[in-house]
C-alpha positions as CSV (number, residue, x, y, z in Angstrom):
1,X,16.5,11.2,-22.1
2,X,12.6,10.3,-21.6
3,X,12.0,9.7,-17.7
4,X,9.3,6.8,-17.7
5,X,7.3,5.8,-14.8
6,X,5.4,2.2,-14.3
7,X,3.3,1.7,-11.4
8,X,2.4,-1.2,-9.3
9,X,-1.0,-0.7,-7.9
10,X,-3.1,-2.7,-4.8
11,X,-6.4,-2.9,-6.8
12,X,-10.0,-4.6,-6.0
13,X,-12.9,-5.8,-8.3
14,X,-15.8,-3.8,-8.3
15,X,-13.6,-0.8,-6.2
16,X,-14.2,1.4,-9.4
17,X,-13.5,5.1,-7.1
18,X,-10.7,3.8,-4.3
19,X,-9.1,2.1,-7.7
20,X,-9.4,4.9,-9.7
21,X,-8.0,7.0,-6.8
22,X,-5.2,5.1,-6.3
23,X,-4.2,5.5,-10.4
24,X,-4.0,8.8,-10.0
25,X,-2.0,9.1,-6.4
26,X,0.6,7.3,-8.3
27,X,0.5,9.1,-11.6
28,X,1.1,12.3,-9.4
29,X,3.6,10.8,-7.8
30,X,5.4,9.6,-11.1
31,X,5.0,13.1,-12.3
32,X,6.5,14.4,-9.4
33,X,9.6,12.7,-10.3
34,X,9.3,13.8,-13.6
35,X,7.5,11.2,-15.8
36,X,6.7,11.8,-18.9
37,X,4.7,8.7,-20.1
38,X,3.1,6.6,-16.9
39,X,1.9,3.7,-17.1
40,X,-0.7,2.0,-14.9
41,X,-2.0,-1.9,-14.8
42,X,-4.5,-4.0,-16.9
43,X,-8.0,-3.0,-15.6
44,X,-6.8,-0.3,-13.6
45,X,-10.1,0.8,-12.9
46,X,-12.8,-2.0,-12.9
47,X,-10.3,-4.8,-10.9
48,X,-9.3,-8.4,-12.5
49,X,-11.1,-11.5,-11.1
50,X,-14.7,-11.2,-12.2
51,X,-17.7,-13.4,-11.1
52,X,-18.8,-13.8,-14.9
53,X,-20.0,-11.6,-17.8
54,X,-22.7,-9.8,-16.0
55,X,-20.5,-8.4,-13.1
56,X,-18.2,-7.0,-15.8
57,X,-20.5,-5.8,-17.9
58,X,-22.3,-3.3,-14.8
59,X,-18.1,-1.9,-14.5
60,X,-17.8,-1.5,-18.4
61,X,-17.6,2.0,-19.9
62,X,-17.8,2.9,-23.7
63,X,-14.2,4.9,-24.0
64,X,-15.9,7.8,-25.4
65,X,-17.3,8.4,-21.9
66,X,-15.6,6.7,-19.6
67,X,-14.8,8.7,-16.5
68,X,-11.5,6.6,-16.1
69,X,-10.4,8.1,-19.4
70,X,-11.5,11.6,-18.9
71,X,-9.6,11.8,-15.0
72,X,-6.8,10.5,-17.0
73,X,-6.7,13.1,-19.8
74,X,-6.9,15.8,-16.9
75,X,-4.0,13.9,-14.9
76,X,-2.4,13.8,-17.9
77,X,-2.9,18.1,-18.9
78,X,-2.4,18.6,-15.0
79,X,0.8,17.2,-14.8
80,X,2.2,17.6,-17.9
81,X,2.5,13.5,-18.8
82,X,1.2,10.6,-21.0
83,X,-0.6,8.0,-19.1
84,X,-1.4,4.1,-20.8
85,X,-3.4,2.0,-18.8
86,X,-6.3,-0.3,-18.7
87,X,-10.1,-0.3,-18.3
88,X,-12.9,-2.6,-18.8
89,X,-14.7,-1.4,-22.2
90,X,-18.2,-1.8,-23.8
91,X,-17.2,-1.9,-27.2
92,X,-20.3,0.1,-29.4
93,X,-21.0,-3.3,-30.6
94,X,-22.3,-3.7,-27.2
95,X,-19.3,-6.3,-26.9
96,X,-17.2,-6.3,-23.8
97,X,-13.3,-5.8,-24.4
98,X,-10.1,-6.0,-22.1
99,X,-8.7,-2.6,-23.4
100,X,-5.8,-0.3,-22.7
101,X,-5.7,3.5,-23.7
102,X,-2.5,6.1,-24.4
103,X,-3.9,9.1,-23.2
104,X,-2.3,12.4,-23.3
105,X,-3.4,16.3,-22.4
106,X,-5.3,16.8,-25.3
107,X,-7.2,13.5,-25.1
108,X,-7.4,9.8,-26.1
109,X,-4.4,8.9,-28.6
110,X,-5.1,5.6,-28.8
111,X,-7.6,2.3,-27.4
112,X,-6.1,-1.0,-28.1
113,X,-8.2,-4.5,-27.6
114,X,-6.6,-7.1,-26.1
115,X,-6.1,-9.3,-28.9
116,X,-4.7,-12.9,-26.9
117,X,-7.1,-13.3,-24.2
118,X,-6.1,-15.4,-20.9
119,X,-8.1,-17.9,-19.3
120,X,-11.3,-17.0,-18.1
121,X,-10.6,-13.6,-19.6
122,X,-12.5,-15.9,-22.6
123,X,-16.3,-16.2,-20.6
124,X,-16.0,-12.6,-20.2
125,X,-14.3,-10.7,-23.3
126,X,-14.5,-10.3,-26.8
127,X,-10.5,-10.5,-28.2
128,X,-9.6,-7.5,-30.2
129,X,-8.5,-7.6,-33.7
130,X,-6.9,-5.0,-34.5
131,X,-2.3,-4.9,-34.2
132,X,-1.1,-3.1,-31.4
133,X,-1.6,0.6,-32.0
134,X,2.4,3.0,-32.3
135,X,1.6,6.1,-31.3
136,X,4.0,8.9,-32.2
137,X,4.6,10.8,-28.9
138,X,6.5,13.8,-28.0
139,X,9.3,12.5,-27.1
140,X,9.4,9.7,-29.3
141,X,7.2,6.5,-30.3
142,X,5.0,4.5,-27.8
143,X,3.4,1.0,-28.9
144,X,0.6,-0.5,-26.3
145,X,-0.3,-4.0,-25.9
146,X,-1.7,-6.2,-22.9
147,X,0.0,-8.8,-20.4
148,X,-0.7,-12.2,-22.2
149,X,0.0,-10.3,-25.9
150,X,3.6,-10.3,-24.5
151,X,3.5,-14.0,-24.9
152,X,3.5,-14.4,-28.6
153,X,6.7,-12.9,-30.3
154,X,4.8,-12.2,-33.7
155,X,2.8,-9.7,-31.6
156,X,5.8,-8.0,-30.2
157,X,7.4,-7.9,-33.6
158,X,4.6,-6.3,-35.4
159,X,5.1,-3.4,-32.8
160,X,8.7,-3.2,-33.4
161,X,8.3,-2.8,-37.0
162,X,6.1,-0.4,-36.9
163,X,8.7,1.7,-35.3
164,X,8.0,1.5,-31.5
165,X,10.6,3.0,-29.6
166,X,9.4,1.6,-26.7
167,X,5.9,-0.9,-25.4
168,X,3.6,0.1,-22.7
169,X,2.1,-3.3,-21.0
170,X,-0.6,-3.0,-18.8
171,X,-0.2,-6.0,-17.2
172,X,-2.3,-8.7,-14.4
173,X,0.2,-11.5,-14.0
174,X,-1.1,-14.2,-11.9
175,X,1.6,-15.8,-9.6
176,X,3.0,-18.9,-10.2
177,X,5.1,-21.2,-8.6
178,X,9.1,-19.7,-9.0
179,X,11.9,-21.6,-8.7
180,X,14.6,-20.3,-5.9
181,X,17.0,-18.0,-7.0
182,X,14.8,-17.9,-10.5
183,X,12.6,-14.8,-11.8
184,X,9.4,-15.3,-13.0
185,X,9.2,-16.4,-16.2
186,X,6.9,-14.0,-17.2
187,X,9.8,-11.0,-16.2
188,X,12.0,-12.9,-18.4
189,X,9.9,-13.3,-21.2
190,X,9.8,-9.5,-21.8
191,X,13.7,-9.3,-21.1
192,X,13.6,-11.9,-24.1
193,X,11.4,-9.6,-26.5
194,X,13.0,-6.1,-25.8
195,X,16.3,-7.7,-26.7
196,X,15.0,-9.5,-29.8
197,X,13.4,-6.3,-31.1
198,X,15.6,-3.7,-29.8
199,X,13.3,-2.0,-27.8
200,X,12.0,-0.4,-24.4
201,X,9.4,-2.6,-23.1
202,X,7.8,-0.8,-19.3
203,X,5.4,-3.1,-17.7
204,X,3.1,-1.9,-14.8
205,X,1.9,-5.3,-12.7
206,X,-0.6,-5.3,-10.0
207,X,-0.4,-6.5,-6.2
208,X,-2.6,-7.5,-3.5
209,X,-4.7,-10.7,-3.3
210,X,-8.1,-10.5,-5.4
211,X,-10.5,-13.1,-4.5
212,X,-7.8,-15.9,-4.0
213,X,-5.6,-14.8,-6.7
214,X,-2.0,-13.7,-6.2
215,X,0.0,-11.6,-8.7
216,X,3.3,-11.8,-9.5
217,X,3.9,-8.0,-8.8
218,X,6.8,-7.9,-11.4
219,X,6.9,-4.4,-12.3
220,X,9.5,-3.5,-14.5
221,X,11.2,-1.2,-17.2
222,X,13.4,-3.1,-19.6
223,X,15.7,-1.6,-22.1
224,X,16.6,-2.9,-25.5
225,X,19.4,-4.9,-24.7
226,X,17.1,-6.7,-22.8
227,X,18.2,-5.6,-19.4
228,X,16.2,-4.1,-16.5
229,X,16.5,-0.1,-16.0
230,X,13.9,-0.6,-12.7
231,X,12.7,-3.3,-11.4
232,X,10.9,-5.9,-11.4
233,X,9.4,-5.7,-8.2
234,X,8.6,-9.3,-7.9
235,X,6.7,-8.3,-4.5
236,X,3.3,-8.2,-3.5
237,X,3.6,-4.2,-2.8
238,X,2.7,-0.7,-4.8
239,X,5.2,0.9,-6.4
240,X,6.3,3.4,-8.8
241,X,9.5,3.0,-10.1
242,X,10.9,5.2,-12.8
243,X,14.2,5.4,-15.4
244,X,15.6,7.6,-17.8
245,X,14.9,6.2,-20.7
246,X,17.5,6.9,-24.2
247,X,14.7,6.1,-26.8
248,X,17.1,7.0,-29.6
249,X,18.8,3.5,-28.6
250,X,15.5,1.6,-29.9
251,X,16.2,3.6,-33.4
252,X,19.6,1.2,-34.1
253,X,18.7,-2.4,-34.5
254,X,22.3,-3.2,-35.2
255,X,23.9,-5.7,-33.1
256,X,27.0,-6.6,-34.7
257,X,29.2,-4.8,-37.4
258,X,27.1,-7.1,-39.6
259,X,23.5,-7.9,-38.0
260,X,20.3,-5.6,-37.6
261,X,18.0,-7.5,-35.6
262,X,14.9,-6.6,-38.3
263,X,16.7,-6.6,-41.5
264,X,18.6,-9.9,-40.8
265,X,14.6,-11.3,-40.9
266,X,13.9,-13.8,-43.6
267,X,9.9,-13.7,-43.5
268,X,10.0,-16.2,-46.4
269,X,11.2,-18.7,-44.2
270,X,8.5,-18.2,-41.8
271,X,5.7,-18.3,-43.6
272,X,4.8,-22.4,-41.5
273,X,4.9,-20.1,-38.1
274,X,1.9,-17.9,-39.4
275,X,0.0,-20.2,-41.3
């Protein structure tokens, strides 16, 4: 069993130090329960709800020197964990990019661009262009990919067959209105793509008003049958849940004496959806 931890964190634009502060209370707190891959929300470190371009661009950091990264990589050697979250990047290009990062004790193992940018996220980012980066891990293989990328199933796929046992999500879902008795749809949208691709999907969701916004705070770990280990939260509160996580169980797509869930694909058919 891999014990994974996703955290739920009260952030604030511009709050660079109390946000990273408050990454790292909750990583030790996930380690202390014995996480071995944490995983914090989307722009952990910089906060969400920017005035424009130029207020991002003065809490941007390249990744080869961003302080966020390197407290992250000692969390991560302190405590004996993986850690995926997001900052705000200045790409080399001089470009700014909505990234997330799987970082481990011995450094950076992977920085992922948000590829499917949301909203205003568009006046302020550059999308990325690269397919959601599989990393193999210790304990077994960790895609990474960012809130709205959850939204388009060809995303999620691509991550699946690249053999990810399970999807770290860095996530800032915006509340919207929720029918009663309902989850949010965006909690039942990644229920629909562990199921549909077999795998472990752990999203970490912020909380806490920023500048008139309202999050969701739907926190969750989801296991390939499309059913919640922790979670979701769905409350505007921190949190750090965790679950043991059988990452051998993303391994068999097979869902019927007769069905695989990837081989059963007909891409050939599919080719409209892409085009």
């Amino acid at each position: 069993m891999t014990v994974v931890a996703v955290c739920q964190l009260g952030l604030a634009v511009g709050e660079v130090e109390s946000n990273r502060a408050a990454a790292a209370a909750a990583v030790v707190e996930a380690a202390g329960q014995g996480a071995e891959l944490v995983v914090l929300p989307e722009l952990c470190d910089s906060g969400y709800v920017f005035t424009g371009d130029a207020e991002a661009r003065k809490l941007a950091t390249p990744a080869a020197d961003s302080p966020t990264l390197h407290e992250w990589q000692a969390l991560a050697g302190g405590y004996h964990t993986t850690i995926a979250g997001g900052f705000c990047e200045l790409g080399e290009d001089g470009l700014l990019y909505n990234s997330a990062a799987l970082v481990g004790p011995g450094g950076v193992l992977a920085v992922y661009r948000k590829a499917h940018l949301w909203d205003a996220e568009k006046l302020v980012f550059t999308p990325g262009d690269a397919p959601p980066p599989v990393v193999d891990l210790p304990f077994g293989r960790a895609g990474l990919m960012i809130c709205y990328d959850l939204e388009f199933p060809e995303w999620v796929r691509l991550a699946a067959l690249a053999g990810a046992d399970l999807i770290a999500a860095p996530v800032n879902w915006p509340a919207m209105p929720v029918p009663v008795g309902e989850r949010p749809c965006d909690v039942v949208r990644v229920q629909a793509d562990a199921c549909v691709n077999g795998v472990f999907i752990a999203v970490a969701d912020r909380c806490r008003v920023e500048r008139g916004v309202s999050w969701v705070g739907g926190t969750v770990i989801v296991g390939p049958d499309g059913y919640p280990l922790a979670g979701p939260v769905t409350a505007d509160e921190p949190a750090v849940l965790v679950a043991s996580c059988e990452l051998a169980r993303a391994r068999n797509k097979q869902v019927s004496a007769h069905n695989d869930v990837l081989t059963d694909r007909r891409p050939q058919l599919y080719r409209q959806v892409t085009g």
